[in-house]
C-alpha positions as CSV (number, residue, x, y, z in Angstrom):
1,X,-55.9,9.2,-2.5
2,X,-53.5,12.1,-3.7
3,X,-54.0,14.1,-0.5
4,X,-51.2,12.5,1.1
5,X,-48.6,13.8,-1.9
6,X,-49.7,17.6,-1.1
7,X,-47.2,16.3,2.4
8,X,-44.5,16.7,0.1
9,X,-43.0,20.0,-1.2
10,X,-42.6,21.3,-4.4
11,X,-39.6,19.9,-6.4
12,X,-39.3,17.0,-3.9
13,X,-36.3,14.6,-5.1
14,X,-36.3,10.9,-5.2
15,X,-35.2,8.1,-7.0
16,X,-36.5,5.5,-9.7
17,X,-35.6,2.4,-7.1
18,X,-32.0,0.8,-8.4
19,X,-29.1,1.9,-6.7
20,X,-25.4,0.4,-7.1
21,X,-24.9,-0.5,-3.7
22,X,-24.1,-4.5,-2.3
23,X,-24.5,-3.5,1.8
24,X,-28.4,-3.0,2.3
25,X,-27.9,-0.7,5.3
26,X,-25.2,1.6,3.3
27,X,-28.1,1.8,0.4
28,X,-30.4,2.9,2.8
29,X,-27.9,5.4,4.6
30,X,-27.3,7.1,1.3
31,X,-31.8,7.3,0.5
32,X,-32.3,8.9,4.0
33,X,-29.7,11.3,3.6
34,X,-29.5,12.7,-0.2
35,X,-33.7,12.4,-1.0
36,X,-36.6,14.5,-0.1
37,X,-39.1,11.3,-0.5
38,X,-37.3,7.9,0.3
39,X,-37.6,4.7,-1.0
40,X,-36.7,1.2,-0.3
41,X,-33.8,1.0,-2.4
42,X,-33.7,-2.0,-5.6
43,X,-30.0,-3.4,-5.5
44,X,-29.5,-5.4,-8.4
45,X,-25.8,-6.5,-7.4
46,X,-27.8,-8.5,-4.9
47,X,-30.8,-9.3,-6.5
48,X,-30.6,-9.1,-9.9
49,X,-32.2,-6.9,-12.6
50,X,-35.8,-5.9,-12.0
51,X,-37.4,-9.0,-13.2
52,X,-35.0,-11.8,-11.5
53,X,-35.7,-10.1,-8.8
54,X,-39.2,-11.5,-8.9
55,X,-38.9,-14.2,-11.2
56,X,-35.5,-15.9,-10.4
57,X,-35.3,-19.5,-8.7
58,X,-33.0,-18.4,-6.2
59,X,-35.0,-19.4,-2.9
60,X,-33.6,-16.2,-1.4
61,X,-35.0,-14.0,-3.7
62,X,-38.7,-12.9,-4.5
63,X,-39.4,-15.3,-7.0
64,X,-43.0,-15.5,-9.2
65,X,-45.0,-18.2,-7.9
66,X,-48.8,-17.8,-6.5
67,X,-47.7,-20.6,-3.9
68,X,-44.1,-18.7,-2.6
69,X,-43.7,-17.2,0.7
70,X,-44.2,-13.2,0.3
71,X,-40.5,-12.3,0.1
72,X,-39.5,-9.0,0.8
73,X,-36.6,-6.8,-0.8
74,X,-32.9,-7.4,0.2
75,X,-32.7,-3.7,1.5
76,X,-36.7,-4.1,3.5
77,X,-35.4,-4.5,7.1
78,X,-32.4,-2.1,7.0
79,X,-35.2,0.7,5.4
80,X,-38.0,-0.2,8.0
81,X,-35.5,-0.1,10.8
82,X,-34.4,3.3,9.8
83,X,-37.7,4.6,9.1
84,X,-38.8,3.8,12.5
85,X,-35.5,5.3,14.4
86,X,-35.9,8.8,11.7
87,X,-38.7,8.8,9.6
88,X,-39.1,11.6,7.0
89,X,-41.4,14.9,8.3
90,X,-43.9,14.6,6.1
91,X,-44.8,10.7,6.8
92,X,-44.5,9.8,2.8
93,X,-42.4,7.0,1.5
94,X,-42.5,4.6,-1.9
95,X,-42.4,1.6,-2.8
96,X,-41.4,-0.3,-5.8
97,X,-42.3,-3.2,-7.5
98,X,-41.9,-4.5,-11.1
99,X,-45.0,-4.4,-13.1
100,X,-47.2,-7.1,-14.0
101,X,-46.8,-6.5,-18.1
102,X,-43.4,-6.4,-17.6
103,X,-43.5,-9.7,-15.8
104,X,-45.9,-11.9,-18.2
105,X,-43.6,-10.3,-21.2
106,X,-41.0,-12.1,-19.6
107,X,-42.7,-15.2,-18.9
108,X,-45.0,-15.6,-21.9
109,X,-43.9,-12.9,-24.7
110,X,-46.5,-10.1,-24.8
111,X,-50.2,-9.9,-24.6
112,X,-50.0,-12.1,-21.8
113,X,-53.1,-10.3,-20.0
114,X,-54.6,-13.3,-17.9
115,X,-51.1,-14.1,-16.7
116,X,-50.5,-10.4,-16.0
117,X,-53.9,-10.2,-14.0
118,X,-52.7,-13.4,-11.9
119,X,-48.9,-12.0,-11.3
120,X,-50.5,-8.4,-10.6
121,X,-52.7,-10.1,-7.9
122,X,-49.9,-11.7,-6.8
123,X,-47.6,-8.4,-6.5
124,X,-50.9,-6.8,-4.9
125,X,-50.6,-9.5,-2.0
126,X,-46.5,-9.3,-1.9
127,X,-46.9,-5.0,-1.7
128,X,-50.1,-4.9,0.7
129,X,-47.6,-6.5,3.2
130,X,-44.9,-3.9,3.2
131,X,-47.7,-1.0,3.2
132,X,-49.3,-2.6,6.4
133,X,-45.7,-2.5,7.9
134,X,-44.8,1.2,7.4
135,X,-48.5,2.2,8.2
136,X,-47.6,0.1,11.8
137,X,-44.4,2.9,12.0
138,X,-46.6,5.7,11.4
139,X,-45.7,6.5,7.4
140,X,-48.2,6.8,4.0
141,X,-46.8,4.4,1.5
142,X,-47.0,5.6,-2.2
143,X,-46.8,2.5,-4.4
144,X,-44.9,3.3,-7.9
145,X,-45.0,0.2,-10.4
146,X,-42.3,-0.1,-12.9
147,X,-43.3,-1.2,-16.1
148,X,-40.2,-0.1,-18.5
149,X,-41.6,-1.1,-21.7
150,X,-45.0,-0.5,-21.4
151,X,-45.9,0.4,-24.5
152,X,-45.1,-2.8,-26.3
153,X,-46.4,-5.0,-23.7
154,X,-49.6,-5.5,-25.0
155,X,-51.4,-4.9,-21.8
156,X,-53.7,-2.7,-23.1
157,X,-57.2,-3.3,-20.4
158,X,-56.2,-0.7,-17.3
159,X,-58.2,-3.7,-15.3
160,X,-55.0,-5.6,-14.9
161,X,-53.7,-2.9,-12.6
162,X,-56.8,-2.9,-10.3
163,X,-55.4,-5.3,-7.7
164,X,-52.5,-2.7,-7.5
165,X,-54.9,-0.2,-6.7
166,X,-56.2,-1.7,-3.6
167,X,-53.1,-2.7,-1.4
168,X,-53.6,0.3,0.7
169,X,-51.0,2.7,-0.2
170,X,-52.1,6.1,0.3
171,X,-51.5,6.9,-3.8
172,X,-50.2,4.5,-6.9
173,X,-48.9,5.2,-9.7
174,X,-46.5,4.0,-13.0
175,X,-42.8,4.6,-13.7
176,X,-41.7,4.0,-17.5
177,X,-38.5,4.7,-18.3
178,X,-39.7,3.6,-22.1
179,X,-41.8,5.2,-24.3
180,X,-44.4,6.1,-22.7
181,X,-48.2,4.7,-23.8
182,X,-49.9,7.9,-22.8
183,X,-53.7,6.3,-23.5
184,X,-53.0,3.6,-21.3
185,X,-51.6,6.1,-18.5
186,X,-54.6,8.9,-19.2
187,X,-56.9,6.1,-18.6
188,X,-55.3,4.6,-15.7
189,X,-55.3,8.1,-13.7
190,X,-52.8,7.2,-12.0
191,X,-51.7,9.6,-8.5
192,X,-48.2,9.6,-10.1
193,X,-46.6,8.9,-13.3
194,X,-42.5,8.8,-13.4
195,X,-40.8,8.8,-16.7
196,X,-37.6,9.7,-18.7
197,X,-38.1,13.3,-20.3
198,X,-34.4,13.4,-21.1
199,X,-35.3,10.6,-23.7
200,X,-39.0,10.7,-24.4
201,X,-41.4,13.5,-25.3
202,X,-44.0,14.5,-22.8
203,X,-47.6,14.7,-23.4
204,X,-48.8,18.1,-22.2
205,X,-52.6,17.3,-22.0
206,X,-52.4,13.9,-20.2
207,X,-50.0,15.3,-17.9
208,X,-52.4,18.5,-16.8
209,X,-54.8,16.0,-16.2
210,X,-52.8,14.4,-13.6
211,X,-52.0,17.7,-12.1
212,X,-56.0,18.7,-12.0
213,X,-56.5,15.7,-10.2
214,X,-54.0,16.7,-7.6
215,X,-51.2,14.0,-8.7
216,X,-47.7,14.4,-9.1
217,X,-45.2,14.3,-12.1
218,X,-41.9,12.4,-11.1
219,X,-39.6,14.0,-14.1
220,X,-36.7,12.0,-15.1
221,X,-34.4,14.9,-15.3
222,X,-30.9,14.1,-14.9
223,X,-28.9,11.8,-17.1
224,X,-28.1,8.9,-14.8
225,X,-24.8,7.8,-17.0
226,X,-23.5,11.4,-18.1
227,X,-21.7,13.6,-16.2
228,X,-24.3,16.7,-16.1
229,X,-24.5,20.0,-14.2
230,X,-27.2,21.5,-12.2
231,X,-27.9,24.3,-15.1
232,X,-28.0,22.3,-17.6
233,X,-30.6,20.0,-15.8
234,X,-32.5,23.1,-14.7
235,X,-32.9,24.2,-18.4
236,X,-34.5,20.5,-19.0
237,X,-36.7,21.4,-16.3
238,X,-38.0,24.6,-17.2
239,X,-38.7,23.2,-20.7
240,X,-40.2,20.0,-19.4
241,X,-42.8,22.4,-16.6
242,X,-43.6,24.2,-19.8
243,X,-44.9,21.5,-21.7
244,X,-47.7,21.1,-19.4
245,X,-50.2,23.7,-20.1
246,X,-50.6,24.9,-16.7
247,X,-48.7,27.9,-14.9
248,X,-44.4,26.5,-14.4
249,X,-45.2,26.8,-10.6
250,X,-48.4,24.9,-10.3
251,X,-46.6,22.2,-12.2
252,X,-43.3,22.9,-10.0
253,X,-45.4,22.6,-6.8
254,X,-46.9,19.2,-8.3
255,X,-43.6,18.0,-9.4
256,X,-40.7,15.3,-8.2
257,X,-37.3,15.3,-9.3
258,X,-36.0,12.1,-10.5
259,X,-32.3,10.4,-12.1
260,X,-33.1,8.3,-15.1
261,X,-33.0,4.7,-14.9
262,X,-30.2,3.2,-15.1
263,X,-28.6,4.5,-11.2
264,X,-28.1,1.0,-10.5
265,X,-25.1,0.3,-13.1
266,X,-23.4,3.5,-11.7
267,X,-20.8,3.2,-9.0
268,X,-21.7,4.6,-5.7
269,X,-19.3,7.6,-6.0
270,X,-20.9,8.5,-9.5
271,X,-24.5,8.0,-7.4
272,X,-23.6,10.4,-4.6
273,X,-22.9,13.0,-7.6
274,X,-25.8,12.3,-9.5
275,X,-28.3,13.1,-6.0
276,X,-26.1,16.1,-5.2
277,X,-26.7,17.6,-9.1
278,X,-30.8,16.8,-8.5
279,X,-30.6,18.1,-5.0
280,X,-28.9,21.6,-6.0
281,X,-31.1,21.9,-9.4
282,X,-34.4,21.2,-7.0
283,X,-33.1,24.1,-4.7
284,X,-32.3,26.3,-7.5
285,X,-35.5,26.2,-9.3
286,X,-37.5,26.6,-6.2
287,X,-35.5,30.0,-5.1
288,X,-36.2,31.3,-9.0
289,X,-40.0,30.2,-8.6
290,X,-41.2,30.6,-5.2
């Protein structure tokens, strides 16, 4: 259901999930002030990288078993509570969790597709919880889930995302910060696809196809560990909405603003910077094309 993203305005920031900080409630502080969609924020300095998080035998944390209580993120409480007291205009919110490839890979090597189809059932059950929740507090939940190295999973049957596609969230889509398996993605049509364009090339004929369905583009635009300047992101930009195939303000009207991955290693000074650049590029590009 892309209807929901048409909420959101063109050039709409947000970030990939990880952020540096170790106190939930100052993580979410920073989401609801310095992003146009927020998230529940990913702190890996309390949970661990994006697969202990789900796989680690720390009782505390949201570890991979079918039989485990349905944990929720370290930051969940400190995000719905501020959701309920000031929710975003537009009603939208996302959600992360780590993808079932990227799971199995980490279980069982690749090609693991039975165990991906049980952990993505799993992760189904574990997201369909939190969506209930926000839709209680009035918000649409987009669900993004993050399955870095894709590519080389060898997850190749779009079926093993199917229980991800029915937890309720208003739209689904991927993140890979990897290369991107473009096939796989074309024939998951997927609401929204996030990945790194300062590393990776983009394909301009999947990507119109997402936009002709009415999806959204999350760019990863800014260099999360260099030191860059709004111009020299908005350059990226206008070559990346050019690659598309479609008139630069369709795609701009279509498209989110992302860091790269890797905001999670940054300190929360260089984090602050890094959604200050995306915030003033986003405003920039939108005076020059609207």
């Amino acid at each position: 259901m892309t209807g929901v993203l048409d909420r959101l305005g063109p050039l709409a920031t947000t970030g990939v999930g990880s952020l540096p900080f170790t106190e939930p409630g100052e993580a979410v502080g920073h989401v609801v002030r310095e992003y146009a969609l927020p998230f529940c924020p990913q702190l890996p300095r309390l949970e661990g990288d994006m697969v202990r998080e789900w796989l680690g035998g720390d009782p505390g944390r949201c570890g991979w078993s079918p039989e485990r209580d349905r944990e929720r993120p370290a930051a969940w409480e400190a995000f719905t509570h501020a959701m309920r007291v000031q929710p975003p205009e537009h009603g939208v919110v996302k959600l992360q969790v780590t993808g079932p490839a990227t799971l199995a890979a980490a279980l069982e090597g690749r090609g693991r597709y039975d165990l991906a189809s049980e952990i993505a059932r799993w992760l189904a059950a574990n997201a369909a919880g939190q969506v209930r929740r926000l839709g209680e507090l009035g918000l649409a939940a987009v669900l993004v889930v993050d399955e870095p190295g894709l590519a080389d999973a060898g997850i190749a049957d779009p079926r093993a995302y199917d229980p991800l596609r029915s937890t309720g969230a208003s739209a689904w889509g991927l993140h890979v910060c990897g290369r991107v398996p473009w096939g796989l993605v074309d024939w998951l049509e997927v609401d929204l696809l996030s990945f790194d364009v300062v590393r990776h090339d983009a394909d301009g004929p999947v990507l119109s196809r997402i936009i002709d369905r009415g999806g959204r583009i999350a760019w990863g635009l800014l260099d999360a560990v260099a030191s860059e300047e709004p111009p020299r992101v908005a350059a990226r930009l206008r070559t990346a909405l050019g690659t598309v195939g479609r008139e630069p303000e369709l795609v701009a009207s279509r498209s989110l603003l992302t860091p790269t991955c890797g905001t999670g290693l940054l300190s929360s000074a260089q984090e602050a910077r890094a959604a200050d650049v995306l915030g003033a590029t986003a405003s920039s590009m939108r005076q020059q094309l609207f």
